[in-house]
PAGU-544044 format. One record per residue (C-alpha): chain; z negated, y, x; residue number from 1. Coordinates in Angstrom, 1 decimal. Each point is the difference from the previous one (the first is absolute). Layout:
<atoms>
ATOM  chain       w       v       u  resi
ATOM      A       Z       Y       X   NUM
...
</atoms>
This chain:
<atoms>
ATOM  chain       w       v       u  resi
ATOM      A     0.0     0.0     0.0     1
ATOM      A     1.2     3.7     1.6     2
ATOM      A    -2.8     2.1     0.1     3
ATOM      A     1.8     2.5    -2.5     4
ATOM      A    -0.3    -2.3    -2.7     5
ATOM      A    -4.4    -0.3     0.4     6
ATOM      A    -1.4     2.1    -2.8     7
ATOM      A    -3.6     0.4     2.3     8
ATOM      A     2.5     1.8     2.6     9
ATOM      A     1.2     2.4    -2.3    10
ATOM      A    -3.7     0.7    -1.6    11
ATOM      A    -1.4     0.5     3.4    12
ATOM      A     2.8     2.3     1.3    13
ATOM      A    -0.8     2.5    -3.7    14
ATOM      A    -3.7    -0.4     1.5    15
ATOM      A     0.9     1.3     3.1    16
ATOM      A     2.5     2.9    -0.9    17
ATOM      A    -3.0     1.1    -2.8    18
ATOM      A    -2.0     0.1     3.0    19
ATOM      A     2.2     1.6     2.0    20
ATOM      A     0.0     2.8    -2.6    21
ATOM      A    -3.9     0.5    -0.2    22
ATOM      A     0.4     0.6     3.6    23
ATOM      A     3.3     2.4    -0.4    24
ATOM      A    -0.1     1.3    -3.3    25
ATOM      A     2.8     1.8    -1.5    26
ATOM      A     1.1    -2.5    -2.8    27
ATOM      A     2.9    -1.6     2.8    28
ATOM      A    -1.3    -3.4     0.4    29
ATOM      A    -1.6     0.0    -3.6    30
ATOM      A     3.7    -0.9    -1.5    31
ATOM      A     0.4    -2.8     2.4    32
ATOM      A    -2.9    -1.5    -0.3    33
ATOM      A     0.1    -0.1    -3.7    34
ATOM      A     3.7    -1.5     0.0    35
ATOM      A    -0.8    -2.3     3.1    36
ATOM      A    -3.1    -1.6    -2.7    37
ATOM      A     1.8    -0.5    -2.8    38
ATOM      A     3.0    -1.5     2.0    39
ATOM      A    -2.7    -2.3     1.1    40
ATOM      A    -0.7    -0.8    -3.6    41
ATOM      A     3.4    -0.7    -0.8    42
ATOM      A     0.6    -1.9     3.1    43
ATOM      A    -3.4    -2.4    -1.9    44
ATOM      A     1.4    -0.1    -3.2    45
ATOM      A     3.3    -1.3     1.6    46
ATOM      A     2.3     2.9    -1.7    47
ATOM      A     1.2     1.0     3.8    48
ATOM      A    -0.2    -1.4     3.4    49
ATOM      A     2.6    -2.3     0.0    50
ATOM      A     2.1     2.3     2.6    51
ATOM      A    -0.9     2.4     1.9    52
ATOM      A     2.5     2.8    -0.8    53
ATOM      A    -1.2    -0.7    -3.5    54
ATOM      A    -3.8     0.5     0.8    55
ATOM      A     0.9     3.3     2.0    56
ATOM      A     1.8     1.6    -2.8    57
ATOM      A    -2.6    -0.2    -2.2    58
ATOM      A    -2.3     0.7     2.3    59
ATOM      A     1.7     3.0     0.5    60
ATOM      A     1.0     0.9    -3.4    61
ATOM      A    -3.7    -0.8    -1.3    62
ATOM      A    -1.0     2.4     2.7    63
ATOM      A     1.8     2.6    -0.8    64
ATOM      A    -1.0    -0.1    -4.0    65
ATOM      A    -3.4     0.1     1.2    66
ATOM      A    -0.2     2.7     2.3    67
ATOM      A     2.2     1.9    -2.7    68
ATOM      A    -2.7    -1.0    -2.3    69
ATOM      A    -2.6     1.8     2.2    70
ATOM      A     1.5     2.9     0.7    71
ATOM      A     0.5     0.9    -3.5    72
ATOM      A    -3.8    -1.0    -0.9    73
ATOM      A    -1.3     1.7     2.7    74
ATOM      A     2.4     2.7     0.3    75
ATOM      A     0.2     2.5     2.4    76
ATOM      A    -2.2     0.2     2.9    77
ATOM      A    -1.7     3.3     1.0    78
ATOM      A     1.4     1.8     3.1    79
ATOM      A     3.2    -1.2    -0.8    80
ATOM      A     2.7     2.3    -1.0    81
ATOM      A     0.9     1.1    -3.5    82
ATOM      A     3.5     0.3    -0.5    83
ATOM      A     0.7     3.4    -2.6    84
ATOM      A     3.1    -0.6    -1.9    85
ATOM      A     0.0     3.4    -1.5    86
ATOM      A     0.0     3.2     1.7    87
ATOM      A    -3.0     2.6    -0.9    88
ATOM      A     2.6     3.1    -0.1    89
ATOM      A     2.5    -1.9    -2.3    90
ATOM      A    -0.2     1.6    -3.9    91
</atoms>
Protein backbone atom coordinates (compact mmCIF):
# COMPACT_ATOMS: atom_id res chain seq x y z
CA UNK A 1 0.00 0.00 0.00
CA UNK A 2 1.59 3.68 -1.23
CA UNK A 3 1.75 5.79 1.61
CA UNK A 4 -0.75 8.35 -0.19
CA UNK A 5 -3.53 6.05 0.11
CA UNK A 6 -3.14 5.66 4.45
CA UNK A 7 -5.92 7.82 5.93
CA UNK A 8 -3.64 8.17 9.50
CA UNK A 9 -0.98 10.01 7.05
CA UNK A 10 -3.32 12.44 5.76
CA UNK A 11 -4.86 13.12 9.51
CA UNK A 12 -1.48 13.57 10.93
CA UNK A 13 -0.23 15.94 8.13
CA UNK A 14 -3.87 18.39 8.85
CA UNK A 15 -2.44 18.05 12.64
CA UNK A 16 0.66 19.31 11.72
CA UNK A 17 -0.24 22.16 9.23
CA UNK A 18 -2.96 23.25 12.24
CA UNK A 19 0.01 23.36 14.25
CA UNK A 20 1.97 25.02 11.95
CA UNK A 21 -0.59 27.78 11.98
CA UNK A 22 -0.80 28.27 15.87
CA UNK A 23 2.81 28.90 15.48
CA UNK A 24 2.35 31.25 12.24
CA UNK A 25 -0.89 32.56 12.27
CA UNK A 26 -2.44 34.40 9.51
CA UNK A 27 -5.22 31.88 8.37
CA UNK A 28 -2.42 30.32 5.55
CA UNK A 29 -2.05 26.87 6.83
CA UNK A 30 -5.63 26.88 8.42
CA UNK A 31 -7.10 25.97 4.65
CA UNK A 32 -4.69 23.25 4.29
CA UNK A 33 -5.03 21.67 7.24
CA UNK A 34 -8.71 21.64 7.09
CA UNK A 35 -8.75 20.14 3.38
CA UNK A 36 -5.60 17.77 4.24
CA UNK A 37 -8.32 16.23 7.27
CA UNK A 38 -11.09 15.74 5.49
CA UNK A 39 -9.12 14.23 2.50
CA UNK A 40 -8.05 11.88 5.20
CA UNK A 41 -11.63 11.09 5.95
CA UNK A 42 -12.40 10.40 2.49
CA UNK A 43 -9.34 8.46 1.92
CA UNK A 44 -11.25 6.08 5.30
CA UNK A 45 -14.35 6.04 3.93
CA UNK A 46 -12.83 4.73 0.62
CA UNK A 47 -14.47 7.63 -1.67
CA UNK A 48 -10.70 8.57 -2.89
CA UNK A 49 -7.34 7.22 -2.75
CA UNK A 50 -7.31 4.88 -5.35
CA UNK A 51 -4.74 7.22 -7.35
CA UNK A 52 -2.76 9.64 -6.48
CA UNK A 53 -3.64 12.37 -9.02
CA UNK A 54 -7.14 11.70 -7.83
CA UNK A 55 -6.29 12.17 -4.05
CA UNK A 56 -4.32 15.48 -4.86
CA UNK A 57 -7.10 17.08 -6.66
CA UNK A 58 -9.32 16.89 -4.08
CA UNK A 59 -7.03 17.55 -1.78
CA UNK A 60 -6.50 20.64 -3.49
CA UNK A 61 -9.92 21.46 -4.54
CA UNK A 62 -11.22 20.71 -0.75
CA UNK A 63 -8.46 23.08 0.16
CA UNK A 64 -9.29 25.69 -1.59
CA UNK A 65 -13.30 25.62 -0.61
CA UNK A 66 -12.09 25.70 2.76
CA UNK A 67 -9.81 28.43 3.02
CA UNK A 68 -12.50 30.27 0.75
CA UNK A 69 -14.84 29.33 3.47
CA UNK A 70 -12.56 31.09 6.14
CA UNK A 71 -11.91 33.97 4.63
CA UNK A 72 -15.43 34.91 4.12
CA UNK A 73 -16.30 33.93 7.85
CA UNK A 74 -13.55 35.59 9.20
CA UNK A 75 -13.29 38.27 6.85
CA UNK A 76 -10.87 40.76 6.57
CA UNK A 77 -7.99 41.01 8.81
CA UNK A 78 -7.02 44.31 10.50
CA UNK A 79 -3.89 46.12 9.15
CA UNK A 80 -4.68 44.89 5.85
CA UNK A 81 -5.70 47.22 3.24
CA UNK A 82 -9.15 48.28 2.26
CA UNK A 83 -9.74 48.57 -1.24
CA UNK A 84 -12.30 51.96 -1.87
CA UNK A 85 -14.18 51.37 -5.02
CA UNK A 86 -15.70 54.85 -5.00
CA UNK A 87 -13.99 58.03 -5.02
CA UNK A 88 -14.89 60.58 -1.99
CA UNK A 89 -14.97 63.71 -4.65
CA UNK A 90 -17.29 61.77 -7.11
CA UNK A 91 -21.21 63.37 -6.94
Amino acid sequence: MDLWQLPWVWVLAGLVLGGAEMIIPGFIFLGFSIGTVVTGGLIWIGIVGKSVPITLITFAVLSIIAWLALRKLMGVRRGQVKQWHDDINEN
